[in-house]
N, C-alpha and C positions, 0 to 999 in steps of 0.2 A: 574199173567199171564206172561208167557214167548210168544214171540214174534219173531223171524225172518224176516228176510226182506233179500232173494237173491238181491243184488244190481245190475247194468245192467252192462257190460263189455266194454264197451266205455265213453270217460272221457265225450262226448255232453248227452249221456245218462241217466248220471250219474246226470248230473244238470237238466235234461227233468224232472228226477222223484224226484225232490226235494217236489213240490208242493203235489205228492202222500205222499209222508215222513210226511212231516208236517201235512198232515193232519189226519194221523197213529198216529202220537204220541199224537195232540191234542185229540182222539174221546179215545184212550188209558193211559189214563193218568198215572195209576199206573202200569202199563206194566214194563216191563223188554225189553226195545227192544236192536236186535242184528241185527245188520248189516254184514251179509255173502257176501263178496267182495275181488277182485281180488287185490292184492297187489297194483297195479300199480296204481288202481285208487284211494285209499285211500285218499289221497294229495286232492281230488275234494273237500271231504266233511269235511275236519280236519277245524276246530271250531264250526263244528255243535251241535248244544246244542240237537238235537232227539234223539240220539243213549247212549245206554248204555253203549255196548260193541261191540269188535271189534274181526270178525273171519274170518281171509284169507282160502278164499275158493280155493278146489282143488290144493291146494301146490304140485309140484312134478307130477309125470306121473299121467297118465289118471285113473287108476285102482287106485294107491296106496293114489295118494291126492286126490281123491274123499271117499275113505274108511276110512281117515284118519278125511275128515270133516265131514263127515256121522257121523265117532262115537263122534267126540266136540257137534254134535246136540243128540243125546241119549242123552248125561252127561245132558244136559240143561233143557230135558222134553218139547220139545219147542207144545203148543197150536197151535200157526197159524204161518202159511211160507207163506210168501205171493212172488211168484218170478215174479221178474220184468224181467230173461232174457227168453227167448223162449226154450231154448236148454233142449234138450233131457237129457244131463248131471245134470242142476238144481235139475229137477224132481225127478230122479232116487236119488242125493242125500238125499233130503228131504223126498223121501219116507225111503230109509235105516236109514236116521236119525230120523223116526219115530215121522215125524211131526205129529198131530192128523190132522188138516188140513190144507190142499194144494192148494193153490190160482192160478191159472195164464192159460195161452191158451192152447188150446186143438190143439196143432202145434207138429209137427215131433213124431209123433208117440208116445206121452208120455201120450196121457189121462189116459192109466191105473193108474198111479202113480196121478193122481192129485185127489181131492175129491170135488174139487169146479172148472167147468170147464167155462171158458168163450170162446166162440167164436170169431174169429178177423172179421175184418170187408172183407165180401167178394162181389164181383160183382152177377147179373142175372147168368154167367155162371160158380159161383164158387171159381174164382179167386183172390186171395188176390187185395185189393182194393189201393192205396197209400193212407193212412188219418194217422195224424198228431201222431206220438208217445207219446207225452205227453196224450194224449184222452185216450191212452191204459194203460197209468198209472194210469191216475185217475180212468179208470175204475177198476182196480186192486184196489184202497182205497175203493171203495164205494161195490165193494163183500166182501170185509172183513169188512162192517158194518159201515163206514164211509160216513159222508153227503159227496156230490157232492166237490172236490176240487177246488181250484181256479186254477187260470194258473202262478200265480205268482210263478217265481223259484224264489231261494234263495240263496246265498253260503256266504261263510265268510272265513275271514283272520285273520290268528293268530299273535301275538308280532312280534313271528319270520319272518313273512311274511314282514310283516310293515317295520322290520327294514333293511330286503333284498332291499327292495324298495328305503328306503329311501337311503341308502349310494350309490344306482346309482343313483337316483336323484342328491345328491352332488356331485357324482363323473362325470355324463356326465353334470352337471348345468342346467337340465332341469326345474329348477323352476320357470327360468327369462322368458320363453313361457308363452305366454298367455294358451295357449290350450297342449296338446301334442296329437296328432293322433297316435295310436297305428293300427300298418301294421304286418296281421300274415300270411303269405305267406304257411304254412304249410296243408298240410291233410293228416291223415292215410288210408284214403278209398286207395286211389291210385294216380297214376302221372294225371289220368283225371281230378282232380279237381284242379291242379294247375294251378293259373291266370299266365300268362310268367313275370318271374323276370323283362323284361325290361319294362314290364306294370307297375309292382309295382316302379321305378325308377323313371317313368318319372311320376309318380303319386306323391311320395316322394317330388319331385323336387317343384310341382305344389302344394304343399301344405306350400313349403319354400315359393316361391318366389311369391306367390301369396298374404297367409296370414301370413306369419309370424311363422308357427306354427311350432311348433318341431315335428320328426317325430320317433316314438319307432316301430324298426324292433324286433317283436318277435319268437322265432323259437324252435325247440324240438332239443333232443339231436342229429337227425338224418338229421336236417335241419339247422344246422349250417355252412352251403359253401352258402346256400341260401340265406341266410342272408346276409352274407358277399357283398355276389356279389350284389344285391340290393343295401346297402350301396356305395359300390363303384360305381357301374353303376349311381348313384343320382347324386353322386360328388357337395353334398356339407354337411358341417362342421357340419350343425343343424337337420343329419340327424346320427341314433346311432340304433346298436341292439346289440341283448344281445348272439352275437355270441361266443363270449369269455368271457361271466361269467358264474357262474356256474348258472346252470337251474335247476328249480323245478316249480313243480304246484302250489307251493303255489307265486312265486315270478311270475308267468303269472297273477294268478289271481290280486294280488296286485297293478300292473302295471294296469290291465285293468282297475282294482277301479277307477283309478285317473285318463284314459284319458277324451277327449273330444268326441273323437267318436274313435269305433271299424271297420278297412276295415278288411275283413277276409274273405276266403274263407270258403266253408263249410267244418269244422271241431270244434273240438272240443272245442277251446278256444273263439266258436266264440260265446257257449252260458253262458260263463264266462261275456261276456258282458252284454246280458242281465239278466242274473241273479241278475246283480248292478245293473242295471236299467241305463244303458250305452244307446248311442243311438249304432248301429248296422248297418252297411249295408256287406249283404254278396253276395257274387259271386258267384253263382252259375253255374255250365257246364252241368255234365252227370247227373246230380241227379233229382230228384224228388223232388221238393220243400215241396208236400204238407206230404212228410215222417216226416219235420222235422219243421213242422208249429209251431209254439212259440203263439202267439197273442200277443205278444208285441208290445204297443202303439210305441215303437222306433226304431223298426226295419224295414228296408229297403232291399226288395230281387232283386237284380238284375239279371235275366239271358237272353241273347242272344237263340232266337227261329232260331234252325237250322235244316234242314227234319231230318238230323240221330239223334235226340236226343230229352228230353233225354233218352239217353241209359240205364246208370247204369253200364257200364262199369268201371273195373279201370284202364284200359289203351286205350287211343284212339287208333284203330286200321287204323284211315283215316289221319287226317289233323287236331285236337283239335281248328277246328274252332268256337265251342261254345264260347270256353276262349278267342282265338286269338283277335276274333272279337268284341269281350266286352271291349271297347276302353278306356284308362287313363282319356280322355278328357270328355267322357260320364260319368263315375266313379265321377272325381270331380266335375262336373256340381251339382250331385244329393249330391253328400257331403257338398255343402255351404248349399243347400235346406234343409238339416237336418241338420248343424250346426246352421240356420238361427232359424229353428223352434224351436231348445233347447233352446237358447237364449230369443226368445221370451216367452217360457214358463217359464222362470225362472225370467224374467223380473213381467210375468203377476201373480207369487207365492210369489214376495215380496213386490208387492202393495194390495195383500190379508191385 
């Protein structure tokens, strides 16, 4: 049996449908699975032991790398496609590539091309509902013949990861922290979900001079001044990001593995956290929390209730008082509260 699995196109996405994955490969066991996914996210799921193989979807323009991955799925004969992204593009590939069956929602005009249509979750009047995406993944495992999934993501780190990690470890002397709190200051949705640099600073500061702890600024290739400026604005010594190394996905997740707790805004690396089973607390502004609901026992959502939100905008068009108002001092109050509880749970798993 040949297999496909369109992967989702966002790297928090991408770990949302870990749990659908696993539980794909588990009910398929002598499968052939193929993972149809976008370059860029590849890095999310590299030491995953589900996947067989590997096919960068839609390379190149619209017409020509969708025609191009249409026919890698012909060569392969593939049984069931099961896509995780919404888009009218997935569809249309998998039908040209002559999937026999076609899994995924009946959204943007694509039912014709699907053979197995599931409905999203909508209101009394029609209207797409906010509930949790990970719910829409598993729903995707259990049409394609799969018992009900669990919620538990999953991700892993390769050699190469490990060893990115470790020589900033040596290199910034991050070992001698009791904890290190990893700070991701970054999101792709847009500038609305950013918490203000000087929040993250005087946060930084309050987590030196308070407890002791070292503080890892994480950042993407296109948020490296953010970084920096954090770092500086903290001004002090035990605080360090990865503004000037070289960056990849797999040395974010690796980093994450080993802190003590994840602040993040909502993006992508903030469910690298929980997918180690990290504790988590995210900050929330324009968004919809319940889009991007996890059930994770360690996770912490913070957001500031303000009339204009939330929006879902990606740029605040007033005053981004959602964020402004979402205070350092508040932040770190709730971060001893979930470093206290880790401890305690880790305490109460080694008197088992």
């Amino acid at each position: 049996m040949n297999l496909a699995v369109f992967l989702p196109n966002w790297v928090g996405d991408v770990a949302m449908a870990t749990p659908a994955l696993r539980a794909i490969r588990e009910h398929f066991r002598n499968a052939h699975i193929i993972a149809v996914l976008k370059p860029y996210v590849a890095a999310v799921l590299e030491g995953c032991p589900w996947i067989n193989e590997w096919m960068p979807a839609n390379d190149g323009s619209w017409s020509r790398g969708m025609l191009a991955t249409a026919a890698r799925l012909r060569r392969r004969d593939i049984d069931v496609a099961v896509l995780f992204p919404n888009s009218f593009r997935a569809a249309l590939t998998a039908r040209l590539g002559r999937c026999q069956r076609r899994i995924g929602y009946a959204r943007y005009g694509r039912s014709a091309f699907l053979t197995d249509r599931l409905d999203p979750v909508r209101g009394a009047d029609g209207r797409l509902v906010p509930s949790p995406a990970i719910d829409a993944f598993n729903r995707l495992a259990v049409a394609c013949g799969c018992p009900r999934p669990s919620y538990r993501m999953e991700l892993f780190t390769t050699p190469r990861d490990e060893a990115a990690a470790d020589r900033l470890w040596d290199q910034f002397g991050l070992a001698v922290f009791d904890d290190i709190v990893c700070l991701n200051p970054g999101a792709a949705f847009g500038a609305a979900k950013y918490w203000p640099v000087e929040h993250f600073a005087a946060l930084a500061r309050r987590f030196v001079d308070q407890r002791g702890s070292g503080v890892l600024v994480m950042c993407g290739p296109s948020e490296r001044e953010m970084a920096r400026r954090i770092v500086d604005e903290a001004d002090r010594p035990e605080v360090f990001s990865l503004a000037d190394e070289p960056l990849s996905l797999g040395l974010t997740k690796a980093c994450i593995r080993r802190a003590a707790l994840l602040i993040t805004t909502d993006s992508g690396p903030r469910h690298f956290g929980i997918a180690f089973d990290r504790p988590v607390i995210t900050l929330f502004g324009p968004t919809h929390i319940a889009w991007t609901e996890t059930y994770h026992a360690h996770s912490v959502h913070m957001q500031r209730q303000v009339p204009c939100g939330p929006c879902q905008l990606r740029v605040c068009p007033l005053d981004h008082r959602c964020m402004k108002e979402l205070l350092p001092d508040v932040v770190f109050a709730k971060a001893e509260e979930v470093l206290a509880a880790a401890c305690d749970q880790r305490a109460a798993e080694t008197t088992r």
